[in-house]
TIDRENGU-523841 format. One record per atom (N, C-alpha, C, O): atom name; z, y, x; residue in one letter. Coordinates in steps of 0.1 Angstrom, whole numbers. Layout:
BEGIN
CA,Z,Y,X,a
...
//
This chain:
BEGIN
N,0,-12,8,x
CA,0,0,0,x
C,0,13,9,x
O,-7,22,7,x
N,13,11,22,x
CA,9,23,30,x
C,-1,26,37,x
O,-3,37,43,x
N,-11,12,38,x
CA,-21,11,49,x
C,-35,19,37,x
O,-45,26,39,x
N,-31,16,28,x
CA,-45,23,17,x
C,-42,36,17,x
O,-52,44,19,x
N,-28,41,16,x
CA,-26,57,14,x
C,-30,62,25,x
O,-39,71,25,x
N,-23,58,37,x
CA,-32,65,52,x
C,-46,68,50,x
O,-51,80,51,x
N,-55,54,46,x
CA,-66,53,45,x
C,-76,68,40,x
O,-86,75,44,x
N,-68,68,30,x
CA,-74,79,18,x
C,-66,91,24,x
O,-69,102,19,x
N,-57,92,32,x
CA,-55,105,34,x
C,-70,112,50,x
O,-76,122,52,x
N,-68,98,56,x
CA,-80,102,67,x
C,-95,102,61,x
O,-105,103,69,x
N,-96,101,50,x
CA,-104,102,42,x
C,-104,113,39,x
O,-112,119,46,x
N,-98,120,32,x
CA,-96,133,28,x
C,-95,140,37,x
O,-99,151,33,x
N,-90,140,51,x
CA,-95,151,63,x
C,-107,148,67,x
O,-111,156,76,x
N,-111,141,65,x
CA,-127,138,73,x
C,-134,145,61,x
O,-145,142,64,x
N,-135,149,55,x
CA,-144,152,37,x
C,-141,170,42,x
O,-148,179,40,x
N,-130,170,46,x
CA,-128,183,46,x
C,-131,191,58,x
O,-136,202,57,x
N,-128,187,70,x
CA,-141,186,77,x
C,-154,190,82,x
O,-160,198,90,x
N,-155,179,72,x
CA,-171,178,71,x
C,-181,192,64,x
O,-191,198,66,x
N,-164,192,53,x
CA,-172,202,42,x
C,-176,216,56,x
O,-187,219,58,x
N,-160,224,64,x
CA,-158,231,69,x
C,-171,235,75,x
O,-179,244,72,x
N,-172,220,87,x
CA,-186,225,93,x
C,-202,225,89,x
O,-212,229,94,x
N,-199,219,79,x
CA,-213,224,67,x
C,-217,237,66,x
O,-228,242,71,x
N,-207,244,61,x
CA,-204,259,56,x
C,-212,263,71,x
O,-223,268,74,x
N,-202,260,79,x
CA,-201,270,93,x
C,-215,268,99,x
O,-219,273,109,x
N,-222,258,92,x
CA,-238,257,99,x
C,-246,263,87,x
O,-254,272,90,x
N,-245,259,72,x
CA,-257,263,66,x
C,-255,283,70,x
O,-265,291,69,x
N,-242,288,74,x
CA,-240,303,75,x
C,-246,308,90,x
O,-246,320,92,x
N,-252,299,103,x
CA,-257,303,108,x
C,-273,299,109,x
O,-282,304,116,x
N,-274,290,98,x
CA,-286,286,101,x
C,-295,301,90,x
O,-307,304,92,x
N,-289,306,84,x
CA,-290,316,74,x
C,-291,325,80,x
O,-297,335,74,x
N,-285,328,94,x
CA,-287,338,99,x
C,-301,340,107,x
O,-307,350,109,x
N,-304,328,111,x
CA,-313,325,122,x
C,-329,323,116,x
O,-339,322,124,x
N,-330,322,106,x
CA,-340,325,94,x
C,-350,340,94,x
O,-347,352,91,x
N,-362,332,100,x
CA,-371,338,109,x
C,-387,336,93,x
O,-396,328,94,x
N,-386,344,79,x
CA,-389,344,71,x
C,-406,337,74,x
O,-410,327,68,x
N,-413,345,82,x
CA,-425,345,81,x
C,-428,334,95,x
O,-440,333,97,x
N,-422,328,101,x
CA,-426,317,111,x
C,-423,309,102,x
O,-433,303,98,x
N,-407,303,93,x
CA,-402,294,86,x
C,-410,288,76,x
O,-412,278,70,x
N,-416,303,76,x
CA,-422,298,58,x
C,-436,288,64,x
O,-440,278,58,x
N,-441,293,75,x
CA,-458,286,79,x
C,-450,267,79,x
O,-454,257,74,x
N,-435,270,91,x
CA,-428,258,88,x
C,-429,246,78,x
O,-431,234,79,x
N,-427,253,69,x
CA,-421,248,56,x
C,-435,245,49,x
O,-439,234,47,x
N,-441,254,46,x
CA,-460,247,40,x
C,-462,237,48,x
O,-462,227,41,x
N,-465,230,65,x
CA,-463,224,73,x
C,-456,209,69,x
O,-460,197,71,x
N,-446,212,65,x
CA,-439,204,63,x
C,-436,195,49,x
O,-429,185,48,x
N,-442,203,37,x
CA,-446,200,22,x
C,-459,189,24,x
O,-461,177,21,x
N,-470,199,32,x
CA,-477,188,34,x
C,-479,172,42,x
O,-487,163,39,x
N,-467,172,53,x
CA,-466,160,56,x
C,-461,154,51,x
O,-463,142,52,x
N,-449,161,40,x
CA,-439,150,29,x
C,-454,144,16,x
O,-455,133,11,x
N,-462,154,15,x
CA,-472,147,7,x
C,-479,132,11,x
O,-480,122,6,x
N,-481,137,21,x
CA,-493,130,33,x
C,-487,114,33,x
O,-494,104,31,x
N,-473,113,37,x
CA,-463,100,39,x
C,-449,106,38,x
O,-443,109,48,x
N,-445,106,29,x
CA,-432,109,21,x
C,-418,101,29,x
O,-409,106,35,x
N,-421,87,25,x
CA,-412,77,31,x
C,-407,78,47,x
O,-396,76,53,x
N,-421,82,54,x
CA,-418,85,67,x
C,-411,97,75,x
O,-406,100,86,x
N,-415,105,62,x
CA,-404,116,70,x
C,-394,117,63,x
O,-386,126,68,x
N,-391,114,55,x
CA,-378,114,48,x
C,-366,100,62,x
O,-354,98,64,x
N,-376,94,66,x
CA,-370,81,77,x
C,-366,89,88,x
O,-356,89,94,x
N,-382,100,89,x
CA,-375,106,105,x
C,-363,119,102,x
O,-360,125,111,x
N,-358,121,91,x
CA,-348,131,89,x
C,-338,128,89,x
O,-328,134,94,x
N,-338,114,81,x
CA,-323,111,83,x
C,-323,99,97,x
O,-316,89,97,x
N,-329,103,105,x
CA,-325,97,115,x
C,-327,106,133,x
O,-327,103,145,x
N,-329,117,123,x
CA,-328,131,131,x
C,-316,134,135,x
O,-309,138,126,x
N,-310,134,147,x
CA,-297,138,149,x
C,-296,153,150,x
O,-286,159,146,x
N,-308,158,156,x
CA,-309,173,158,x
C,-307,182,149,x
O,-305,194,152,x
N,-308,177,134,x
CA,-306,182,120,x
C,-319,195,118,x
O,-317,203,109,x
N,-332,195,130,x
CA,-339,208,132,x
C,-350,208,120,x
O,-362,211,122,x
N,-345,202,104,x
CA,-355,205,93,x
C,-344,210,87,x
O,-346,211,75,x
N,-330,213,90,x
CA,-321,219,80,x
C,-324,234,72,x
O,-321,236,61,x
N,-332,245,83,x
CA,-337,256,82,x
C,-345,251,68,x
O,-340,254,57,x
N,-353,245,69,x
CA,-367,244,60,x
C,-355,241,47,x
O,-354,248,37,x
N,-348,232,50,x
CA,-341,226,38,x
C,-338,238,28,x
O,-346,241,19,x
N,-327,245,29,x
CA,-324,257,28,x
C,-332,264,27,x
O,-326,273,21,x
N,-347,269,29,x
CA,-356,275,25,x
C,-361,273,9,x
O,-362,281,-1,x
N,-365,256,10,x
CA,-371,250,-2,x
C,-358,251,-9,x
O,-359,246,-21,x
N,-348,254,-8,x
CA,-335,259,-23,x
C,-337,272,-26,x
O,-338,275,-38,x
N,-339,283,-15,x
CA,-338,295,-25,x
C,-352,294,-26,x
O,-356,305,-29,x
N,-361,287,-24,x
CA,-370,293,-33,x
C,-372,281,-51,x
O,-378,282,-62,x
N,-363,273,-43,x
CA,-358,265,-61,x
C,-351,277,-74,x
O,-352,278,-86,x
N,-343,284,-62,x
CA,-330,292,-70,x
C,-339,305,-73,x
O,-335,313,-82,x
N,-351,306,-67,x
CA,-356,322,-75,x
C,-363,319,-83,x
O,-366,327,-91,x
N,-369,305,-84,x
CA,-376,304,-95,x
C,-369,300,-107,x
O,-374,303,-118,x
N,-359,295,-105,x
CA,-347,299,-116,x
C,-344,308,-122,x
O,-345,310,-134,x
N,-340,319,-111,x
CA,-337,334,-114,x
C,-350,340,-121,x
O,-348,343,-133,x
N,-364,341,-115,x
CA,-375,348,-123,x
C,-380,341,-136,x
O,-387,349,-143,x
N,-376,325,-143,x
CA,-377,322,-152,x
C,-367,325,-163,x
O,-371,324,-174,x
N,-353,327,-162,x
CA,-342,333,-167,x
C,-345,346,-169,x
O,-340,351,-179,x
N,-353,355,-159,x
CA,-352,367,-159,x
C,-363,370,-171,x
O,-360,374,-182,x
N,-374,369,-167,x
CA,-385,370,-176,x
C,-381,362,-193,x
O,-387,366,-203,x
N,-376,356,-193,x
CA,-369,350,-203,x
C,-364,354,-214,x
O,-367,351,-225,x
N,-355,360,-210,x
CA,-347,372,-212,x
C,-352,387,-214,x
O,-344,395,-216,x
N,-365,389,-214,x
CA,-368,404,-212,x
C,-366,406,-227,x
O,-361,417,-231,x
N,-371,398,-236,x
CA,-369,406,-251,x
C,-353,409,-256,x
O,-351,418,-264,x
N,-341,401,-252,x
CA,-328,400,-252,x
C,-324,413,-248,x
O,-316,419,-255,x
N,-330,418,-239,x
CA,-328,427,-229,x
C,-329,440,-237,x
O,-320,448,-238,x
N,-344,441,-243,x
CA,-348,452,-255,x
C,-335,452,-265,x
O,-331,464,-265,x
N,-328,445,-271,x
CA,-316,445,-277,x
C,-300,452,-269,x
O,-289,447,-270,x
N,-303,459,-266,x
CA,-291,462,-257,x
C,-275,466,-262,x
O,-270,475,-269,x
N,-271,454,-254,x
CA,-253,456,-261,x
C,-249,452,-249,x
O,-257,447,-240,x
N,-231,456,-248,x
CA,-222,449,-232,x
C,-222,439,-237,x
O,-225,433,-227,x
N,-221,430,-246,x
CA,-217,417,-248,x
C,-229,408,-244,x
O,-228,398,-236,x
N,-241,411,-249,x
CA,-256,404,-250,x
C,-257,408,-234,x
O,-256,397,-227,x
N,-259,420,-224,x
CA,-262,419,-213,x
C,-251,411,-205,x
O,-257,406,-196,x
N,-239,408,-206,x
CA,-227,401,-197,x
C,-234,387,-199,x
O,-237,381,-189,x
N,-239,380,-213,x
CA,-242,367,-211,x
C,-253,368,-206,x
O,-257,359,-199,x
N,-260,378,-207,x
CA,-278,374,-199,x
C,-275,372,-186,x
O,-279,362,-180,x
N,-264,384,-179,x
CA,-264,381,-166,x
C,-255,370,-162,x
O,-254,370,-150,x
N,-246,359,-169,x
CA,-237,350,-166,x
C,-252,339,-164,x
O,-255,333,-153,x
N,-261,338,-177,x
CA,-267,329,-178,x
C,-276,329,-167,x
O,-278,317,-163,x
N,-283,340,-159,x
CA,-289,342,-149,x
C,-283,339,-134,x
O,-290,336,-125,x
N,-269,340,-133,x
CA,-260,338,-123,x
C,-259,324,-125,x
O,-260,317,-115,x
N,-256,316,-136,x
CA,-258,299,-141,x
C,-272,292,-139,x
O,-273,280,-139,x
N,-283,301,-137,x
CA,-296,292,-137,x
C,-299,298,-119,x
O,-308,292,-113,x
N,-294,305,-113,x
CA,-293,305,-99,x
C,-282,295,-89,x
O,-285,289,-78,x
N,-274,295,-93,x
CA,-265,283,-86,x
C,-268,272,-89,x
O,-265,264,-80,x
N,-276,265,-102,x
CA,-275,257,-109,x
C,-282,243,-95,x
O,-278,232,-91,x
N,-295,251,-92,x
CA,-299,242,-78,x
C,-295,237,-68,x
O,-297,226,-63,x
N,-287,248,-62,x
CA,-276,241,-53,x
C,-266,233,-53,x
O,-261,225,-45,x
N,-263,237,-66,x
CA,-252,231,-72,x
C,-259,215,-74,x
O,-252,208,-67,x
N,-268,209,-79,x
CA,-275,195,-79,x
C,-275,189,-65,x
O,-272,177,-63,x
N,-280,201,-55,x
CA,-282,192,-40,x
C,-263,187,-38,x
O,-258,176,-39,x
N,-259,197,-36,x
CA,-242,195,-32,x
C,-235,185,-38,x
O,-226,179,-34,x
N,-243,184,-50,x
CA,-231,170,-61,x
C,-241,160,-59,x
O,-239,151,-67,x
N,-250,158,-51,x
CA,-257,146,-53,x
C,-253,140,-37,x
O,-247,130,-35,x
N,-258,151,-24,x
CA,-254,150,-15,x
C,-234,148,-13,x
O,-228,147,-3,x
N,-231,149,-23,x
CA,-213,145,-18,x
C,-213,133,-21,x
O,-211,125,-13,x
N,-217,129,-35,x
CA,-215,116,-32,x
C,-221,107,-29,x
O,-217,96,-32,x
N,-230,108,-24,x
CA,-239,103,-12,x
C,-228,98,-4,x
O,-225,86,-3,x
N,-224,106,2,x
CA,-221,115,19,x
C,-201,103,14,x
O,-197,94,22,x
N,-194,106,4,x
CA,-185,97,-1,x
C,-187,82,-1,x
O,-179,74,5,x
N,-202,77,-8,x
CA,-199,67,-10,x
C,-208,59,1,x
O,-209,47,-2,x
N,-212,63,12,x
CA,-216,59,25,x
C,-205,53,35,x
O,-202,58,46,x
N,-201,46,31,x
CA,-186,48,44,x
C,-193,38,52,x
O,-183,31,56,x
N,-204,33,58,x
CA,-205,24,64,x
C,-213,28,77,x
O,-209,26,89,x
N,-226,33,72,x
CA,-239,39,81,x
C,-233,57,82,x
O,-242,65,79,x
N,-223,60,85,x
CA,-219,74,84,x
C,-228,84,86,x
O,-230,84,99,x
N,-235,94,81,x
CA,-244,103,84,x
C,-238,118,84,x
O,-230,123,76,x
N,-244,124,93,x
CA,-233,140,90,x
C,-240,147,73,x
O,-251,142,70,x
N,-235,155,67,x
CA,-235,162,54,x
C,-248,169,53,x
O,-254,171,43,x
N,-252,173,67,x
CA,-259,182,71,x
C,-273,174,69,x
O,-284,179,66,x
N,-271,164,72,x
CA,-281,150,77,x
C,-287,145,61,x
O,-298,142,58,x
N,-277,146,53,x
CA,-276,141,40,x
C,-286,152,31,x
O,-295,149,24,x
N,-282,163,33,x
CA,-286,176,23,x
C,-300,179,25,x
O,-308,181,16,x
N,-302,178,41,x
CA,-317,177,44,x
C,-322,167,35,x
O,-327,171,24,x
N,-322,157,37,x
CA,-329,148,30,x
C,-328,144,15,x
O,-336,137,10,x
N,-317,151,8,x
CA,-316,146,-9,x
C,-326,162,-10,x
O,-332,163,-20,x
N,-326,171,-3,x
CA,-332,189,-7,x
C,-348,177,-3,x
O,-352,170,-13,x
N,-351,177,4,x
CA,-365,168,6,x
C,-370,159,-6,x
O,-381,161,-12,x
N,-360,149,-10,x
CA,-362,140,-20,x
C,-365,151,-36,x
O,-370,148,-47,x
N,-360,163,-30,x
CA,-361,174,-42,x
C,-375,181,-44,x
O,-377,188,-54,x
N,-384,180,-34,x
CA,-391,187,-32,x
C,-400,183,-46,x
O,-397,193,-53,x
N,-405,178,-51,x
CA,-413,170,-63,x
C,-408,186,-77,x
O,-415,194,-84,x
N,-396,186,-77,x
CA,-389,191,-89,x
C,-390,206,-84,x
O,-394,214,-93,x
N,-386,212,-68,x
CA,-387,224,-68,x
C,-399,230,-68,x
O,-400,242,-70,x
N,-415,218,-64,x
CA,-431,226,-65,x
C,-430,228,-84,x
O,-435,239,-88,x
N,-423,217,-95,x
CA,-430,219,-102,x
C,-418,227,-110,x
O,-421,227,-122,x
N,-409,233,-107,x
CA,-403,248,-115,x
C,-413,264,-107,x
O,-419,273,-113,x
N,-411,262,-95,x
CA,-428,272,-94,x
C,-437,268,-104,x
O,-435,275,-114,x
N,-446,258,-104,x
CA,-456,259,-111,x
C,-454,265,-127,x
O,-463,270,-134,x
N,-441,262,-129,x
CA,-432,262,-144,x
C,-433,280,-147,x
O,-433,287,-156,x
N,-433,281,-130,x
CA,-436,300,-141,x
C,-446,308,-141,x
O,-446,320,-138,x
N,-459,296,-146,x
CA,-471,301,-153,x
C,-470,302,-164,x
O,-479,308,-170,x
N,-457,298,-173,x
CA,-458,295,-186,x
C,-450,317,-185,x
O,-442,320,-194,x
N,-451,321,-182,x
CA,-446,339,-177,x
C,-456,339,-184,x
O,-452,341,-196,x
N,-471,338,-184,x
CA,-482,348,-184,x
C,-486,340,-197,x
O,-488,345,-208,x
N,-487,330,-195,x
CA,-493,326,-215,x
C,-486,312,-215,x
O,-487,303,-207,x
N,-477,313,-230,x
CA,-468,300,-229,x
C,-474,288,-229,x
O,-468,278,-225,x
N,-490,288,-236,x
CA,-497,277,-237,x
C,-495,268,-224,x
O,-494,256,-224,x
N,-495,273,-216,x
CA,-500,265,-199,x
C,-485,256,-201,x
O,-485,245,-194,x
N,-472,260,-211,x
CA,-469,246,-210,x
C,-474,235,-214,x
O,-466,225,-212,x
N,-487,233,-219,x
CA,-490,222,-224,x
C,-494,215,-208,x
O,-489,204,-206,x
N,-501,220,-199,x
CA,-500,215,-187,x
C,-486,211,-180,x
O,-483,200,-175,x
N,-478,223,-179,x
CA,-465,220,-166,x
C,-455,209,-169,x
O,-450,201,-162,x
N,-454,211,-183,x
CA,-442,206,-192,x
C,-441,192,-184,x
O,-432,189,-177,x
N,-458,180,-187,x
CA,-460,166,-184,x
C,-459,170,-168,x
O,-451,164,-161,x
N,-467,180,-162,x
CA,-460,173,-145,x
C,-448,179,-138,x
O,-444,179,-126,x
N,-442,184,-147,x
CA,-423,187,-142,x
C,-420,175,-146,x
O,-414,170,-137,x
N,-421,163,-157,x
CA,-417,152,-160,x
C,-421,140,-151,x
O,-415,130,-149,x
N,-432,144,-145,x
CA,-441,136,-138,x
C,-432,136,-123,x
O,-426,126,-117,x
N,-433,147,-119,x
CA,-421,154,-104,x
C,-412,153,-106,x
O,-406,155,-96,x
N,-401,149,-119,x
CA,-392,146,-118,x
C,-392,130,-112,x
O,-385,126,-103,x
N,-403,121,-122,x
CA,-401,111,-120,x
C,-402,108,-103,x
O,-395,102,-96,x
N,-412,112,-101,x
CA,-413,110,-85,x
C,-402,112,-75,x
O,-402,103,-66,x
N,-388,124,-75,x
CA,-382,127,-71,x
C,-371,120,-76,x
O,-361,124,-70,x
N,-367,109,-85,x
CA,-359,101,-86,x
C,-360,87,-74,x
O,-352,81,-68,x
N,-375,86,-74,x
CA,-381,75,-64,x
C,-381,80,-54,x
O,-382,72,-44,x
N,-379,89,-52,x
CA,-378,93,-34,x
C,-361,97,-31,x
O,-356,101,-21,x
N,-356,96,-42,x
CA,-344,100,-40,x
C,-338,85,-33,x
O,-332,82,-22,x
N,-344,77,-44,x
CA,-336,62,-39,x
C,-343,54,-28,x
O,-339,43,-24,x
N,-354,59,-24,x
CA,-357,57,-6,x
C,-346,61,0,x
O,-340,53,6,x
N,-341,75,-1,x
CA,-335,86,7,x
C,-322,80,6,x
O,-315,82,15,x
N,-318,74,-3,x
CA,-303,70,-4,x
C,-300,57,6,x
O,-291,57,15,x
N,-314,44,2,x
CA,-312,35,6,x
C,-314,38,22,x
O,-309,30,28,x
N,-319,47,28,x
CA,-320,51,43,x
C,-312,55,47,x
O,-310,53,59,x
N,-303,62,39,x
CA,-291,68,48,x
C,-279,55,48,x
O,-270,53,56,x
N,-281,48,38,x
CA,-270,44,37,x
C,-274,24,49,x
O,-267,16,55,x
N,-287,26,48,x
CA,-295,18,63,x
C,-289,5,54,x
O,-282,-4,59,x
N,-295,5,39,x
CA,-298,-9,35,x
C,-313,-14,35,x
O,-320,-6,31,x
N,-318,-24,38,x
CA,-327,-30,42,x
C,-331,-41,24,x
O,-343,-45,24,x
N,-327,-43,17,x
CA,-328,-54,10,x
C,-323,-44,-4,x
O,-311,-40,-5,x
N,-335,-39,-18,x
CA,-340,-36,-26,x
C,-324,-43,-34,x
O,-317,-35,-40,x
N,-320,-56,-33,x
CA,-316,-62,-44,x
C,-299,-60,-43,x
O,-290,-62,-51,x
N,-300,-57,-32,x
CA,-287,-52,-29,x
C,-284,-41,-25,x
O,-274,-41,-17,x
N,-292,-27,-29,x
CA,-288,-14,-29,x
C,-290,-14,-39,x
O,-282,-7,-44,x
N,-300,-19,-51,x
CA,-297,-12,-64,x
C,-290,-9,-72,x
O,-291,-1,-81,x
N,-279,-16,-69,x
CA,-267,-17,-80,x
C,-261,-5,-71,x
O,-257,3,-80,x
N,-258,-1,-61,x
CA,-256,10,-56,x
C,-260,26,-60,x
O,-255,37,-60,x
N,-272,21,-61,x
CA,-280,37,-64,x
C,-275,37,-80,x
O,-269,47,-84,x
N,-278,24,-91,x
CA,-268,32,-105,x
C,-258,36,-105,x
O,-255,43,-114,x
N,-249,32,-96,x
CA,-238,38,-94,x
C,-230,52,-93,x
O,-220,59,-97,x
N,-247,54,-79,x
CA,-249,72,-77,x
C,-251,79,-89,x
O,-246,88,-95,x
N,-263,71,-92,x
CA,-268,80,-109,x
C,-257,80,-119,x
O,-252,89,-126,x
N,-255,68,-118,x
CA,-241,71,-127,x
C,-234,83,-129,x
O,-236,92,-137,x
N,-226,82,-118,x
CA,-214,97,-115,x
C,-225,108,-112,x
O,-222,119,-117,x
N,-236,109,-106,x
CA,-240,118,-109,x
C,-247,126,-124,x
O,-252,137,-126,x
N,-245,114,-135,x
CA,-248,117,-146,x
C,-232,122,-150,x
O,-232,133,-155,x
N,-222,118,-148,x
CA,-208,122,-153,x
C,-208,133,-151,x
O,-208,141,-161,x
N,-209,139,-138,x
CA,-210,151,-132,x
C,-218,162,-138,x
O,-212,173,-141,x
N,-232,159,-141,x
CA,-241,165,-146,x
C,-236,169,-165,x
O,-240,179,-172,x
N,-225,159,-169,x
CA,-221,162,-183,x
C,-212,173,-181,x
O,-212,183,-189,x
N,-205,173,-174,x
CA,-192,181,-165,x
C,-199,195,-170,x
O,-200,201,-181,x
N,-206,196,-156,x
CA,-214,208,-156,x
C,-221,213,-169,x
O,-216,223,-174,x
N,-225,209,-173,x
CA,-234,209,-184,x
C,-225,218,-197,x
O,-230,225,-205,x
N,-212,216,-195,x
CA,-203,220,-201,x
C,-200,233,-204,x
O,-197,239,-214,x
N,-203,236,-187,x
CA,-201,255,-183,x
C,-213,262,-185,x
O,-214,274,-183,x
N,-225,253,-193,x
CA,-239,263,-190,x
C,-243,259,-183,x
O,-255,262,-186,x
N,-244,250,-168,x
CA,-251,250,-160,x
C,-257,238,-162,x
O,-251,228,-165,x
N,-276,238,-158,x
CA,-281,225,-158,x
C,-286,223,-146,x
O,-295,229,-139,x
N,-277,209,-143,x
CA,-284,207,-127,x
C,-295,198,-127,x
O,-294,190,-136,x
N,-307,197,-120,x
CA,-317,186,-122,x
C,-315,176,-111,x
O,-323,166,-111,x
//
């Protein structure tokens, strides 16, 4: 009994940690964010995730150097403004109505559909990063690659704000955000089974519902406050 509580207490300084030096990197990697080299980066790098998906999602998480974290973090805020400019535009007729009550929710709901992305990487990547205890990967190592496994969902909320200029073109985006989602569930559970360096389909699956599981618990949690994570 005392050897399990230890257990979980070194558990809980390793988590915390981990979290610490997350922070203390995604805050300099933010600094070091070189807009117009990163971005040529990052097109660079969409297209080789097209090209062979599985293989660089292999060489990331097996990247010790963590030198696609920049990009990672790139492809979020530009998840998080396409949030923000679909909320925003969204909202423009709300806006013609003008009261303090009606503007505080416009801007809570806009401040809720901006975190809402990050918020998905971080709860998907924790318990990843938790329920890994074997093939240990740093956080940093993890985030890269579930923000990668994301990439499917963040091209198709860009493309999602064509429906701005004429709502019809949802008849197009609607089926391939469904489509990029599906895809980004399948590369999620590459990305899981890689980090976690299972070799054998029949014996990580029951693993990966596990993740979806609590990551669906989670997602009801959330869901709670307004916020929808994908």
């Amino acid at each position: 009994m005392e050897e399990k509580k230890n257990e979980e207490q070194i558990n809980t300084e390793e988590i915390k940690k981990e979290t610490v030096e997350t922070v203390n990197q995604v805050k300099e990697t933010i600094k070091n964010v070189d807009i117009k080299n990163d971005a040529k980066e990052a097109t660079g790098f969409v297209s080789s995730m097209f090209k062979d998906p599985f293989a660089t999602i292999k060489q990331i998480v097996n990247d010790k150097t963590n030198k696609h974290f920049k990009t990672a973090i790139i492809f979020v805020v530009i998840w998080m403004a396409a949030g923000l400019l679909a909320t925003l535009f969204g909202s423009y007729y709300s806006f013609n109505r003008f009261s303090f009550d009606l503007a505080f929710r416009q801007i809570l709901a806009i401040v809720k559909a901006v975190i809402a992305p990050a918020l998905s990487v971080l709860i998907l990547s924790g318990i990843v990063y938790v329920m890994n205890k074997e093939n240990k990967k740093s956080m940093i190592t993890i985030l890269t690659a579930i923000v990668t496994a994301k990439i499917p969902v963040i091209v198709a909320s860009v493309i999602s704000l064509l429906t701005i200029i004429d709502s019809k073109v949802s008849l197009v985006t609607s089926p391939f955000a469904s489509l990029c989602s599906v895809v980004s569930v399948v590369l999620t559970y590459f990305t899981a089974k890689t980090i976690f360096g299972e070799e054998q389909n029949s014996k990580f699956f029951k693993k990966f519902v596990i993740i979806e599981a609590v990551y669906y618990v989670c997602y009801v949690v959330v869901s709670l406050l307004g916020i929808y994570i994908r």
